[in-house]
N, CA, C and O atoms as CSV, one atom per row, in Angstrom:
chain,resi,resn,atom,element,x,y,z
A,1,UNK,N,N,16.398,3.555,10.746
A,1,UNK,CA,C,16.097,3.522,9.339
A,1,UNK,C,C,14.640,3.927,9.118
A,1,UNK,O,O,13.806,3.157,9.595
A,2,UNK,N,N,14.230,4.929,8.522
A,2,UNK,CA,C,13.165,5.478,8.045
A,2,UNK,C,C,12.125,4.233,6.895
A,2,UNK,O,O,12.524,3.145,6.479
A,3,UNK,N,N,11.166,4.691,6.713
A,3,UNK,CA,C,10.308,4.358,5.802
A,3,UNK,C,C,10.519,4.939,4.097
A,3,UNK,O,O,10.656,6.069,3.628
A,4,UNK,N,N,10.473,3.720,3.551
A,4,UNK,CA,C,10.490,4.322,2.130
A,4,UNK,C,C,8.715,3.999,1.542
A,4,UNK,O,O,7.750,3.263,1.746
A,5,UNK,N,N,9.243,5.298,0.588
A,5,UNK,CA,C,7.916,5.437,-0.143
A,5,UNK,C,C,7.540,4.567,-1.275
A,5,UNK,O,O,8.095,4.682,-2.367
A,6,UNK,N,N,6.447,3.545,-1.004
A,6,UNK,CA,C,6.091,2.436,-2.172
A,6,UNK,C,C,5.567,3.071,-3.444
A,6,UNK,O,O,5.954,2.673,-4.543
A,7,UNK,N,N,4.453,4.319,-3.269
A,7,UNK,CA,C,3.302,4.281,-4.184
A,7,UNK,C,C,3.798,5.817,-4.617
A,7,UNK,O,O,4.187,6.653,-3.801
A,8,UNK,N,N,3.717,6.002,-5.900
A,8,UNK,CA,C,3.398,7.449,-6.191
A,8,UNK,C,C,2.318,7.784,-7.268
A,8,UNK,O,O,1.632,6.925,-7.822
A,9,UNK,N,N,2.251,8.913,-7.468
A,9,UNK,CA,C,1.359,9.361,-8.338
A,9,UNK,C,C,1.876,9.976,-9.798
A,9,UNK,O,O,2.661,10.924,-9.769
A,10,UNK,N,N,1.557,9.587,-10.717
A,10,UNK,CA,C,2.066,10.054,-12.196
A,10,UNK,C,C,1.052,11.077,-12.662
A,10,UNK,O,O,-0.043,11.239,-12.123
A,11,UNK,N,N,1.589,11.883,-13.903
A,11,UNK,CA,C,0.922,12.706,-13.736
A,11,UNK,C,C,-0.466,12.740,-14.561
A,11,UNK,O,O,-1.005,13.815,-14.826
A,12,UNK,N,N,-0.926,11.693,-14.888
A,12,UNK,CA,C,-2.148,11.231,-15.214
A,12,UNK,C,C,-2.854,10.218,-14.126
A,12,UNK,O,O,-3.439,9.148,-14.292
A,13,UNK,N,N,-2.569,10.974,-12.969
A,13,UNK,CA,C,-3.063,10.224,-11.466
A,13,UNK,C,C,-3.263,8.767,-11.276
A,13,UNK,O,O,-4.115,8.387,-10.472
A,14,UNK,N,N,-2.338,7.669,-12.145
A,14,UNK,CA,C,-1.800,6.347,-11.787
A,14,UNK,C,C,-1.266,6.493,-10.678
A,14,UNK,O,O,-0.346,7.289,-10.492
A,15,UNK,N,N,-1.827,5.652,-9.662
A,15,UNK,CA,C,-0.856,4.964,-8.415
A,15,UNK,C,C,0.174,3.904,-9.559
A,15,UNK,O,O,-0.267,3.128,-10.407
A,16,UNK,N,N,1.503,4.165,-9.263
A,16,UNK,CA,C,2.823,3.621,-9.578
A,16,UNK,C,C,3.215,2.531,-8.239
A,16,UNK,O,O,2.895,3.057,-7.173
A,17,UNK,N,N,3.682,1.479,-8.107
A,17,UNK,CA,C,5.137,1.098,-7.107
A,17,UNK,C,C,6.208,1.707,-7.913
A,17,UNK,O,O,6.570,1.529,-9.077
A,18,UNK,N,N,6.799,2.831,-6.524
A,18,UNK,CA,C,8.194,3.075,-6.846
A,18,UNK,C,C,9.459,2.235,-7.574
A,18,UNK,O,O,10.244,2.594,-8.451
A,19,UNK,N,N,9.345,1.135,-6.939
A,19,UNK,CA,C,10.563,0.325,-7.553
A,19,UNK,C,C,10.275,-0.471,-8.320
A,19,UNK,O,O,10.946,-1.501,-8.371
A,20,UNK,N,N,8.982,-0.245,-9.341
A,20,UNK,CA,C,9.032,-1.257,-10.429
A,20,UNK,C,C,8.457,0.147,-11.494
A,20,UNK,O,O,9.037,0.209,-12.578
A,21,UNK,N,N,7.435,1.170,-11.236
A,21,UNK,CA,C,6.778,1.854,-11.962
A,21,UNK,C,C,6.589,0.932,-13.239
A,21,UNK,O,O,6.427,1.760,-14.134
A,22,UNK,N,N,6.551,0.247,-13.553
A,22,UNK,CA,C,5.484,-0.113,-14.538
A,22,UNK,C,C,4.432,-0.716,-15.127
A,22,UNK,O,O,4.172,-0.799,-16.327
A,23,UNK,N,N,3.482,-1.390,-13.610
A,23,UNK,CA,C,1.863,-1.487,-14.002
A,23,UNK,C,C,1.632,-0.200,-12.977
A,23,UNK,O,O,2.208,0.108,-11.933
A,24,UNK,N,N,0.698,0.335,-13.613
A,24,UNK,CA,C,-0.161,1.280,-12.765
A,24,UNK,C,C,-1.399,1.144,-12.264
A,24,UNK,O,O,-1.973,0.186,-12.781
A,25,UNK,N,N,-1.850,1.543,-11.705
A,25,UNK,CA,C,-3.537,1.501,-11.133
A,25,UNK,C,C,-4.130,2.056,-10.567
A,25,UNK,O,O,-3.803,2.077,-9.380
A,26,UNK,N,N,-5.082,2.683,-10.867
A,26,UNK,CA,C,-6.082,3.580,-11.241
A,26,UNK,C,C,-6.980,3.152,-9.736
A,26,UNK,O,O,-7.396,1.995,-9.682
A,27,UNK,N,N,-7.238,4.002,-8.649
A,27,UNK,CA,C,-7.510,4.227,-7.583
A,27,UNK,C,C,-9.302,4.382,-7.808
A,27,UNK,O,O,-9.821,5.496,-7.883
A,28,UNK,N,N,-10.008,3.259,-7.885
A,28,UNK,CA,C,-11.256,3.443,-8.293
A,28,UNK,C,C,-12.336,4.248,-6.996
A,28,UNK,O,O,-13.291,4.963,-7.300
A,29,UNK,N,N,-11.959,3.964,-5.686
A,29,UNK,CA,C,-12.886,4.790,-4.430
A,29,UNK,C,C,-11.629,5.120,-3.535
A,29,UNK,O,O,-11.065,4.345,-2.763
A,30,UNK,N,N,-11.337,6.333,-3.782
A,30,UNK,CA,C,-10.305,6.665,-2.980
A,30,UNK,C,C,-11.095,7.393,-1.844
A,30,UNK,O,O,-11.556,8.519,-1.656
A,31,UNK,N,N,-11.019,6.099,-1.120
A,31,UNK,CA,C,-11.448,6.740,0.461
A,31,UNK,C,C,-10.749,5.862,1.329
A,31,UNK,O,O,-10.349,4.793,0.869
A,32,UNK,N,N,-10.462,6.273,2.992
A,32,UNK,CA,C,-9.865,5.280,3.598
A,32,UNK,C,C,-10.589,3.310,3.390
A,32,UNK,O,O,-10.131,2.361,4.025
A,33,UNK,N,N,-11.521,3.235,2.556
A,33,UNK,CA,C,-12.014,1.418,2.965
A,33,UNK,C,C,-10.548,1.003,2.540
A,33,UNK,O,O,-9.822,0.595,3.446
A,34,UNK,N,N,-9.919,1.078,0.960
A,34,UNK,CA,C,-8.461,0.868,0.180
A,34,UNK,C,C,-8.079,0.186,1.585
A,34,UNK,O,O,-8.314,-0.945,2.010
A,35,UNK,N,N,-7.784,0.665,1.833
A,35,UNK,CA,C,-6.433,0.861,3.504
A,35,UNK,C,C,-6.947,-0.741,4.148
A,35,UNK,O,O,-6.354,-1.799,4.361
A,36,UNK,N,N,-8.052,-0.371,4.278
A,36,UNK,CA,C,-8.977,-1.728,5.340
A,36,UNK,C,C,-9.191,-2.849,4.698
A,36,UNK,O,O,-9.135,-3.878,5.371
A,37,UNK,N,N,-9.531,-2.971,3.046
A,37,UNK,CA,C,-8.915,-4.423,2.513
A,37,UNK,C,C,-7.615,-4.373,2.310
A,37,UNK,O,O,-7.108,-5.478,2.501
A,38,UNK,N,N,-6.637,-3.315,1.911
A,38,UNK,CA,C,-5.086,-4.207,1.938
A,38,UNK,C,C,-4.782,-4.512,3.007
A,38,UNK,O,O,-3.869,-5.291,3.281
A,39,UNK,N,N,-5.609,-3.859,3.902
A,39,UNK,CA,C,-4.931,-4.464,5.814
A,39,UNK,C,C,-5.038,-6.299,5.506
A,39,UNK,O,O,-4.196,-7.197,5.502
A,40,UNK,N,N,-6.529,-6.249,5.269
A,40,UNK,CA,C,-7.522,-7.310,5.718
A,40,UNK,C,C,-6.734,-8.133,4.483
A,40,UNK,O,O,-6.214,-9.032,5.143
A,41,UNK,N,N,-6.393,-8.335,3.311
A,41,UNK,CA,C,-5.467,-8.923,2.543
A,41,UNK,C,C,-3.902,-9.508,2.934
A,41,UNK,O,O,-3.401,-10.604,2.682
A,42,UNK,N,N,-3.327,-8.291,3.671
A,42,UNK,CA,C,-2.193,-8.558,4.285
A,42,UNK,C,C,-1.853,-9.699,5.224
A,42,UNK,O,O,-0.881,-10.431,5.410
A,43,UNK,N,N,-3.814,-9.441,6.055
A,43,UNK,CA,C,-3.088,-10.542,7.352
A,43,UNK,C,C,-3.955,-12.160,7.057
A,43,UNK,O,O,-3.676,-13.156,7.725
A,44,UNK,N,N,-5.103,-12.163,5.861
A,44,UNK,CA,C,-5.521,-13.125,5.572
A,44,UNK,C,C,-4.893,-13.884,4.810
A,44,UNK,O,O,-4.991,-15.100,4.972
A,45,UNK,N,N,-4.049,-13.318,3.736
A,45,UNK,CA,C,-3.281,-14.425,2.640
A,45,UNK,C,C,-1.876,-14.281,3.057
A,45,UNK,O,O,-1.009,-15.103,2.761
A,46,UNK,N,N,-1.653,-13.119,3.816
A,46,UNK,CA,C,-0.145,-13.299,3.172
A,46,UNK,C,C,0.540,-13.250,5.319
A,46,UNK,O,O,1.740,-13.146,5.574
A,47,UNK,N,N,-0.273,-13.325,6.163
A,47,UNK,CA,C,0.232,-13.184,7.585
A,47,UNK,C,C,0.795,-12.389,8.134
A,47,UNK,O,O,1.696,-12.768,8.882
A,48,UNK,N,N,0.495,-10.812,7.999
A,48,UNK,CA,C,0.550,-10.068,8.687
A,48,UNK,C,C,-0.155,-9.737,9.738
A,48,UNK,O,O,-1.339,-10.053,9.620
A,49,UNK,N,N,0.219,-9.036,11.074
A,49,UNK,CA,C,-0.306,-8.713,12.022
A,49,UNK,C,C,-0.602,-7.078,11.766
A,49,UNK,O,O,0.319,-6.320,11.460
A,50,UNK,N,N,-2.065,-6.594,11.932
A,50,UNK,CA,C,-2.322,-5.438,11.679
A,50,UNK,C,C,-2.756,-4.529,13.126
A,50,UNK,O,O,-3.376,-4.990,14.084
A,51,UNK,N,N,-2.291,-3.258,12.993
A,51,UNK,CA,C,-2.220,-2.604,14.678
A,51,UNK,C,C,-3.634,-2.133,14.017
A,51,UNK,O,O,-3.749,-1.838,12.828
A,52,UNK,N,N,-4.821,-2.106,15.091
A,52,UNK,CA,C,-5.846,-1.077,15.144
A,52,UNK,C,C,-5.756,0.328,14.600
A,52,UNK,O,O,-5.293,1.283,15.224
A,53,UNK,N,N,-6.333,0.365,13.150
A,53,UNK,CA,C,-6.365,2.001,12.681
A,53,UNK,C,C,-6.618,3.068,13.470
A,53,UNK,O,O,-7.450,3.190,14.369
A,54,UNK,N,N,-5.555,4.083,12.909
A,54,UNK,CA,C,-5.782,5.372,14.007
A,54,UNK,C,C,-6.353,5.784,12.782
A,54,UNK,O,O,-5.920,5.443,11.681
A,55,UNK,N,N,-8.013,7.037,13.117
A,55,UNK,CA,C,-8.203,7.761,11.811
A,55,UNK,C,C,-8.462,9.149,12.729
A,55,UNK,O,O,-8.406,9.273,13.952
A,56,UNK,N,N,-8.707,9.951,11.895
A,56,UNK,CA,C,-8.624,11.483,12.645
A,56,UNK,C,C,-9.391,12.335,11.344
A,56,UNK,O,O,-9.082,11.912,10.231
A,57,UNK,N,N,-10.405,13.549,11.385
A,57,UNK,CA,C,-11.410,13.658,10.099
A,57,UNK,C,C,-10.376,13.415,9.127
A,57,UNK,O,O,-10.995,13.033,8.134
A,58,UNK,N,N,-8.944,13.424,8.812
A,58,UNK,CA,C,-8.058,13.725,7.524
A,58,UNK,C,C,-7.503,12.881,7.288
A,58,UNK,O,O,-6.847,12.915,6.247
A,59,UNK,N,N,-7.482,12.045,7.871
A,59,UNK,CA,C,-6.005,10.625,7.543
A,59,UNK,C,C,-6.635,9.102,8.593
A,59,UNK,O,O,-7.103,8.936,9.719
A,60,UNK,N,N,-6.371,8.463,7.698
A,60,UNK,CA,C,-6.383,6.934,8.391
A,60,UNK,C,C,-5.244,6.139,8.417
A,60,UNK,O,O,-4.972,5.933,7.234
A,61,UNK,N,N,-4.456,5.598,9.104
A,61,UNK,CA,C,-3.372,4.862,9.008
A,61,UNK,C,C,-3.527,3.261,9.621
A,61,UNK,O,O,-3.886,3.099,10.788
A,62,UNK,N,N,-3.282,2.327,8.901
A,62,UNK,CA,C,-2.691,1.284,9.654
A,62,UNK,C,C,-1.295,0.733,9.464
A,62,UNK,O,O,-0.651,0.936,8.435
A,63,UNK,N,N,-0.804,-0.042,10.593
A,63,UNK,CA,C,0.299,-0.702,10.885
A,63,UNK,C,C,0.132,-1.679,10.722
A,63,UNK,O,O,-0.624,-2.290,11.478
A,64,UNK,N,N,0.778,-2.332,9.618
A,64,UNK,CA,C,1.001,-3.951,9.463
A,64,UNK,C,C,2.130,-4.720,9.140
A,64,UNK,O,O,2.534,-4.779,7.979
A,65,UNK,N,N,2.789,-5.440,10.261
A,65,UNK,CA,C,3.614,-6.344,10.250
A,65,UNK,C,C,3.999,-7.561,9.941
A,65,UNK,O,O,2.942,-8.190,9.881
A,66,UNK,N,N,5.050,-8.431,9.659
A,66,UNK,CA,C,5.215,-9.106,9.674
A,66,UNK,C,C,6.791,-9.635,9.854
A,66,UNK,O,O,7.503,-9.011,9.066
A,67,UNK,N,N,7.447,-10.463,10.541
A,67,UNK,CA,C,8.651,-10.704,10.991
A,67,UNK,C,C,9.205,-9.223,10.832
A,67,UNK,O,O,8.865,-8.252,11.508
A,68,UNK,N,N,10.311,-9.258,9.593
A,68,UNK,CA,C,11.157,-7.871,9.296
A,68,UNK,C,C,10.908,-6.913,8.744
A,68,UNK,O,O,11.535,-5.863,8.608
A,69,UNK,N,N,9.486,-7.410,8.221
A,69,UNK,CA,C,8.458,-6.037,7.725
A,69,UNK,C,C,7.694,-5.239,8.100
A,69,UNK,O,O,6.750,-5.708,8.736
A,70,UNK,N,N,7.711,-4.020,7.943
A,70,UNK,CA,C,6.595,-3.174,8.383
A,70,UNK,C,C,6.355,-2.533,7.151
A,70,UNK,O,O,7.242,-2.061,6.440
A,71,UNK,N,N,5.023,-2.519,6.880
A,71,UNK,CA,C,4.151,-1.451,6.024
A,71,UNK,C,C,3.059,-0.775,6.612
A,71,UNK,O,O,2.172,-1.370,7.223
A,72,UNK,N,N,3.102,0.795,6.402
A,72,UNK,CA,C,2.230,1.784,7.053
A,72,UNK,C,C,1.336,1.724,5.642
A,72,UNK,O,O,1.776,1.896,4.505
A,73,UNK,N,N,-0.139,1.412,6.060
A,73,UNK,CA,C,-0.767,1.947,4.741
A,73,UNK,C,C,-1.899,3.169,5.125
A,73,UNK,O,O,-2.765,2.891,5.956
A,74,UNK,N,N,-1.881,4.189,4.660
A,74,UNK,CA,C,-2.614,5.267,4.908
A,74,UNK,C,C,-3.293,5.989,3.938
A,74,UNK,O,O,-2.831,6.116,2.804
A,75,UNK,N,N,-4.468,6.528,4.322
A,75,UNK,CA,C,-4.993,7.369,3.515
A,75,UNK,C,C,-5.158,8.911,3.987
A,75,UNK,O,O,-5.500,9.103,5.154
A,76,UNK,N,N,-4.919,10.069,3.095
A,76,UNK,CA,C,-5.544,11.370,3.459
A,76,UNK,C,C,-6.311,12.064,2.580
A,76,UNK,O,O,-6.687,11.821,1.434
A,77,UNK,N,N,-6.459,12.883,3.252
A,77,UNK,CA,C,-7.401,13.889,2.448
A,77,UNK,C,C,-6.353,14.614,0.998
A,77,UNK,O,O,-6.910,14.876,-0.067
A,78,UNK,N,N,-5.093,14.813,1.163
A,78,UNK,CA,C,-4.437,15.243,0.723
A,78,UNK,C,C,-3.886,14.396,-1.024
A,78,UNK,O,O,-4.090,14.440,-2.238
A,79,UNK,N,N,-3.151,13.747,-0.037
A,79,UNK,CA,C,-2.347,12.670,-1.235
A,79,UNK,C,C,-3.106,11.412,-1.458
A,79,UNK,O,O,-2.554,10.575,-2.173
A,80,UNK,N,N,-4.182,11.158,-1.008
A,80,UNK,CA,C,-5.087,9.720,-1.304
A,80,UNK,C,C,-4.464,8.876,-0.780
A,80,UNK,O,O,-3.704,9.141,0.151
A,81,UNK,N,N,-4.624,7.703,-1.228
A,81,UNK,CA,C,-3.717,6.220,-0.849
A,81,UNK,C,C,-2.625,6.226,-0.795
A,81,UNK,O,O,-1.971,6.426,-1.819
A,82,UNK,N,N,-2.108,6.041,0.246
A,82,UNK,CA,C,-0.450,5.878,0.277
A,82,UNK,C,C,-0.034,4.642,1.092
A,82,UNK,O,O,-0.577,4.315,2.148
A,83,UNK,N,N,1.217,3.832,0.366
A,83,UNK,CA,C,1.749,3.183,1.055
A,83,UNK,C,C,3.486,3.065,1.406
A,83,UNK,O,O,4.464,3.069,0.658
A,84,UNK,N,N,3.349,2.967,2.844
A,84,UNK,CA,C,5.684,2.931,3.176
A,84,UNK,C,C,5.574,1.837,3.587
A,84,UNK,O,O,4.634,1.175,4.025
A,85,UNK,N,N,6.918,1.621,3.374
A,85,UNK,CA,C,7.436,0.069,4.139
A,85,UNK,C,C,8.734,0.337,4.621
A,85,UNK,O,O,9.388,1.296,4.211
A,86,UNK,N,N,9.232,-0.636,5.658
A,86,UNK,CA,C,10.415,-0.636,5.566
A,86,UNK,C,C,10.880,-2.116,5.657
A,86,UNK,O,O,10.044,-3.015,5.560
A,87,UNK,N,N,12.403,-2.429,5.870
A,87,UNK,CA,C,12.668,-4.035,5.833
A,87,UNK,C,C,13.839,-3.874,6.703
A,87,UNK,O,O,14.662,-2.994,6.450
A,88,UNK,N,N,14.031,-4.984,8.129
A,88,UNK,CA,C,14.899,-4.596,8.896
A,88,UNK,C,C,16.698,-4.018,8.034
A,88,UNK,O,O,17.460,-3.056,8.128
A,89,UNK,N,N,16.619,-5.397,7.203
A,89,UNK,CA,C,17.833,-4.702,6.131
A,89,UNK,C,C,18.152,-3.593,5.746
A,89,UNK,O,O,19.315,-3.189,5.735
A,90,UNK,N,N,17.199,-2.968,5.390
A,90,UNK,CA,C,17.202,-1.614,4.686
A,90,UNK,C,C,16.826,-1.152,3.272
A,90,UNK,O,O,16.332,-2.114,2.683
A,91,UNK,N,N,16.861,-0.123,2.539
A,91,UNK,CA,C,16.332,-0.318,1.260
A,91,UNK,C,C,16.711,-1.195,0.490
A,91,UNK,O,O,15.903,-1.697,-0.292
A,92,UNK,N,N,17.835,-1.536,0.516
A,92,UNK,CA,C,18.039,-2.752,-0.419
A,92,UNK,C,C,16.960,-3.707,-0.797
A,92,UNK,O,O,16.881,-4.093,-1.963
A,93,UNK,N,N,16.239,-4.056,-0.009
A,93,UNK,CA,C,14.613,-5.289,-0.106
A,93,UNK,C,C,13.484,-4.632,-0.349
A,93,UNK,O,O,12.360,-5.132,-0.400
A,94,UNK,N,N,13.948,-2.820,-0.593
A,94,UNK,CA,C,12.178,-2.021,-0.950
A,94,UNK,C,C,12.029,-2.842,-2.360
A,94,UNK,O,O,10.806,-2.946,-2.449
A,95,UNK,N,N,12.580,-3.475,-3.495
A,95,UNK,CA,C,12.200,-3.653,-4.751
A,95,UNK,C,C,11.853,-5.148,-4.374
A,95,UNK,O,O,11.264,-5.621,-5.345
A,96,UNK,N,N,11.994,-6.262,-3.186
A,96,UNK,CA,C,10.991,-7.165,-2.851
A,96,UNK,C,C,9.865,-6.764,-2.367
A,96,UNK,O,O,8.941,-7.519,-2.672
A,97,UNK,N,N,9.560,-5.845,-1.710
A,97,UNK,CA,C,8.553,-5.130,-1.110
A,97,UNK,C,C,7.533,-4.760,-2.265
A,97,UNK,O,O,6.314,-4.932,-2.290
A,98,UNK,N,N,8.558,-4.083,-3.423
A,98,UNK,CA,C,7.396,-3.061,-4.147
A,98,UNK,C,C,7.185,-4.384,-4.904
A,98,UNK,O,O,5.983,-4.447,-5.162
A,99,UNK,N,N,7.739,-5.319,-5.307
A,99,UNK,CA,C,6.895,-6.456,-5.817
A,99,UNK,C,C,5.909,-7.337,-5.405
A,99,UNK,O,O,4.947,-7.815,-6.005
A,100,UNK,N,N,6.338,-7.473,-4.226
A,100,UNK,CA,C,4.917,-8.093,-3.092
A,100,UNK,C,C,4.076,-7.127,-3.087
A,100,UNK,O,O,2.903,-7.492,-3.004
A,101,UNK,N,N,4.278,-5.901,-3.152
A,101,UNK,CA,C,2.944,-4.944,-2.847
A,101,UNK,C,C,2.220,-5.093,-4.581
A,101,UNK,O,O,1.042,-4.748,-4.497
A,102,UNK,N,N,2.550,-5.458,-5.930
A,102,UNK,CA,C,2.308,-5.472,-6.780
A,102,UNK,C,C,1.566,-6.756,-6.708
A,102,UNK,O,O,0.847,-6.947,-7.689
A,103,UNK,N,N,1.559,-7.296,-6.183
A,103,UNK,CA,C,1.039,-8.916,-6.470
A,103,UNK,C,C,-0.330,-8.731,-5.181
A,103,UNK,O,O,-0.828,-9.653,-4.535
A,104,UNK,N,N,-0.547,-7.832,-5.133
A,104,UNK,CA,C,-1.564,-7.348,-3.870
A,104,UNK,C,C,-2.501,-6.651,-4.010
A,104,UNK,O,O,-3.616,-6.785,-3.508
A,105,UNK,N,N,-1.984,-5.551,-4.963
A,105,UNK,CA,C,-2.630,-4.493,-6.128
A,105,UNK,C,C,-3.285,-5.399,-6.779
A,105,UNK,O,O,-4.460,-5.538,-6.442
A,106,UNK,N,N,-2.830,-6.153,-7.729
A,106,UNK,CA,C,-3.410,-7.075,-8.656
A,106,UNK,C,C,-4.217,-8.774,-8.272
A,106,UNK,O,O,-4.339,-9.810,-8.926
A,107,UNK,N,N,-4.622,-8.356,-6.919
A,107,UNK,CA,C,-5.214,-9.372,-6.124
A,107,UNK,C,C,-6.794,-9.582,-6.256
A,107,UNK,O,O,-7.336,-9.140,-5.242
A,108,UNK,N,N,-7.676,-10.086,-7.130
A,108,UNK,CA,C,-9.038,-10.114,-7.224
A,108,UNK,C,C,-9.616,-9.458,-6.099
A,108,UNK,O,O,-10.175,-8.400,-6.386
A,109,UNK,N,N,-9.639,-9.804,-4.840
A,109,UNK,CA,C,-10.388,-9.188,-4.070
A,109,UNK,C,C,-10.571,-7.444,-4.328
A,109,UNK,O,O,-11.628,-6.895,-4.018
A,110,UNK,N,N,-9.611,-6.802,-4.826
A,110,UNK,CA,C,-9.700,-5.275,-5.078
A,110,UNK,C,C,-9.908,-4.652,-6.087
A,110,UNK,O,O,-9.579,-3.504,-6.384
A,111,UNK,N,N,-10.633,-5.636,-6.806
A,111,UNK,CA,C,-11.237,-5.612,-8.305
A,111,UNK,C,C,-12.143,-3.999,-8.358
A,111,UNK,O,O,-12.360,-3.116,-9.188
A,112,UNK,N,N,-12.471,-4.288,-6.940
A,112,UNK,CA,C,-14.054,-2.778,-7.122
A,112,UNK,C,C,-13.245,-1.600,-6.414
A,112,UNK,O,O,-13.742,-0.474,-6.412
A,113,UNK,N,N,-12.375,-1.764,-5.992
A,113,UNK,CA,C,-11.201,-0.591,-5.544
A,113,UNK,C,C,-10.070,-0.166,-6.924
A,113,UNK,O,O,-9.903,0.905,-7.507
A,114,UNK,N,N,-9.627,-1.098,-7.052
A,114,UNK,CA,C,-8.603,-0.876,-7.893
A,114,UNK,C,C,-8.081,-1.529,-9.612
A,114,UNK,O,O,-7.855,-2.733,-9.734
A,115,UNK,N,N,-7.920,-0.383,-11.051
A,115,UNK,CA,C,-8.464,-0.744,-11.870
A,115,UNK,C,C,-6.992,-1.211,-12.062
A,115,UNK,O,O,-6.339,-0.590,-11.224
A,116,UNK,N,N,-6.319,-1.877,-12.655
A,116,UNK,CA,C,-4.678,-2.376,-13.247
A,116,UNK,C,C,-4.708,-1.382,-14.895
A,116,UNK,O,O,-5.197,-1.957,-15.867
A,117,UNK,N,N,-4.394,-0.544,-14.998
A,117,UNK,CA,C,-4.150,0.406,-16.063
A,117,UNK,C,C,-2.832,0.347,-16.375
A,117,UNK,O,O,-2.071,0.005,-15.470
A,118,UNK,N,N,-2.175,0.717,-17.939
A,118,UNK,CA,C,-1.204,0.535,-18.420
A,118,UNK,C,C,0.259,1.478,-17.315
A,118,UNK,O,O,1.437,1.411,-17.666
């Protein structure tokens, strides 16, 4: 089972969650740090285990787990912030996913990263 895609881009460059699209947020320093507090968010509040970022000049990725979850969160040069997940189940649990990833977005700590726009 592949990775589904959490985050997209609208065309007034809102980061969306796929399976809720409707708070958006506005990507205030799109550079790989994004990546390194939702890591550092993931495994402080919510207990994920995060694999050591691979970065390369164009892309940064980390791996972060937890029991039946995996979320890849990455950044590139290309598409900015991106985040996949998957759930051993299968898509069926991406719309628990894209709601936990919403409650993460909207987490004080990412106040100076990330703006919550309509």
């Amino acid at each position: 089972m592949g990775h589904v895609k959490l985050l997209e881009r609208d065309a007034d460059g809102l980061v969306r969650v796929v399976t809720s699209r409707q708070q958006g947020y506005q990507i205030k320093q799109e550079t790989p740090v994004i990546i390194l507090k939702l890591a550092k968010i993931l495994q402080e509040r919510y207990g994920f285990v995060s694999k050591k970022p691979v970065a390369t000049l164009n892309e940064t990725v980390i791996v972060c787990t937890k029991e039946d979850w995996e979320l890849v969160l990455g950044w590139d040069n290309g598409e900015g912030t991106y985040v996949l997940g998957r759930h051993r189940k299968g898509e069926a649990d991406s719309a628990k996913l894209g709601a936990f990833l919403e409650g993460i977005f909207n987490d004080p700590v990412l106040a100076d990263y990330v703006k919550v726009s309509g």
